[in-house]
N, C-alpha and C positions, 0 to 999 in steps of 0.2 A: 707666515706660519712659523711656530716656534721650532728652532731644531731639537733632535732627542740624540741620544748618547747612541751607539748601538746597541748596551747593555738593555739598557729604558726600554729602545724599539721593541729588541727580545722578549723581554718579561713580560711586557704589552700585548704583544703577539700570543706570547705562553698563556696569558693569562685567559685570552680573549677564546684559542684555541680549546682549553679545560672547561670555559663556562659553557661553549657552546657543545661538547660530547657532552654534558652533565646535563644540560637540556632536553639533548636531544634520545638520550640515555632515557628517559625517563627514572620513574620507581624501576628500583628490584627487584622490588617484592610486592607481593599484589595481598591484600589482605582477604585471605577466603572467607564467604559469608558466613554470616554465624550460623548454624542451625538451632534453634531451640528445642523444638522440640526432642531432638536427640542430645542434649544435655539434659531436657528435663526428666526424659524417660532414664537416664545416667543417675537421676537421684533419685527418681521414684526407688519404692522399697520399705521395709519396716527397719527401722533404728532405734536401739537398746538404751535408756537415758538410765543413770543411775541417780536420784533425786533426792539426797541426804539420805540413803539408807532404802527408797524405795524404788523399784525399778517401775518405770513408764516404756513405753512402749506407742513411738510416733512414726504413721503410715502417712509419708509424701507420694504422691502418683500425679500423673500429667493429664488434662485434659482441657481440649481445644485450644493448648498452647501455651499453659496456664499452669502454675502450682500449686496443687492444692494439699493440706495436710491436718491433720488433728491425732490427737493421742486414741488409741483404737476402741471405738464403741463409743465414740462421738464425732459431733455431726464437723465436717472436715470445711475450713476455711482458704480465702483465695489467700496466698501468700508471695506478696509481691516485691516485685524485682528491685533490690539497690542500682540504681544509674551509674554506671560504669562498671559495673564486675558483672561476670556471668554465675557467679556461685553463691551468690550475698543476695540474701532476702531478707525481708521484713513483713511481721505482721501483729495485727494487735488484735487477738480475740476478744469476738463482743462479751462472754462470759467473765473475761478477765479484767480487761479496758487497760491493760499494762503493754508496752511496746517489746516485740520481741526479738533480738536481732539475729540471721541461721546465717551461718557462713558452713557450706560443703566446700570438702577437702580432699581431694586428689592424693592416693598413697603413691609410693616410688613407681608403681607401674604405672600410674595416671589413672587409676581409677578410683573410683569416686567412692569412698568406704565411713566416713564421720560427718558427721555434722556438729560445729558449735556452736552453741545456746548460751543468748548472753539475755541478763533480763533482770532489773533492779539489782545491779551491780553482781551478781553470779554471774558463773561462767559455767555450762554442763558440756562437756561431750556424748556423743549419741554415737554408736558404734551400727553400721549397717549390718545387718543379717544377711547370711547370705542368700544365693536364689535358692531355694529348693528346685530340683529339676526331676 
């Protein structure tokens, strides 16, 4: 068996001692599960588009898990989730056949107050209304 320095032993030892707390340590942090439906009830709501000069007007609301939207007094389409974000959706109404892409935006308190609409290279922001109570 080869000899080690004591320095070597040490660091050996160190080393061996740090991997196995880190093991045994697990995670930190535990990542809580996502709820959807209370982010999608977080966007549901009507939001104020300004559209070169005309104002629209698009109602997102949640159901069975799902987001659905259209501009008001038309028939509301499923608008489906981007893979890996919780706030990025996409969808391509069959009226239109153009791809639409909705990123909702968390203001400084974290709440959920704009949406932006990107679509044959524009960009709209939507301003959420508030609730009426």
């Amino acid at each position: 068996m080869p000899k080690c320095s004591k320095s070597s032993f040490l660091m050996i030892s160190l080393t061996l001692i740090l991997m196995s707390a880190a093991v045994s340590a697990g995670p930190q942090t535990q990542d809580k599960p996502v709820d959807i439906k209370k982010i999608l009830g977080e966007i549901a709501g009507d939001y104020d588009f300004d559209i070169q000069g005309q104002g629209m007007v698009i109602n997102f609301f949640e159901k069975d898990g799902k987001l659905f939207g259209a501009p008001v007094g038309e028939t509301p389409e499923e608008i489906l989730p981007v893979k890996g974000s919780l706030l990025k959706f996409e969808v391509t109404p069959s009226n239109v056949g153009q791809l639409y892409e909705l990123e909702f935006v968390r203001n400084e308190k974290g709440v959920i107050d704009k949406c932006i609409m990107k679509a044959g290279g524009m960009e709209i922001t939507g301003i959420k209304r508030p609730v009426k109570k």
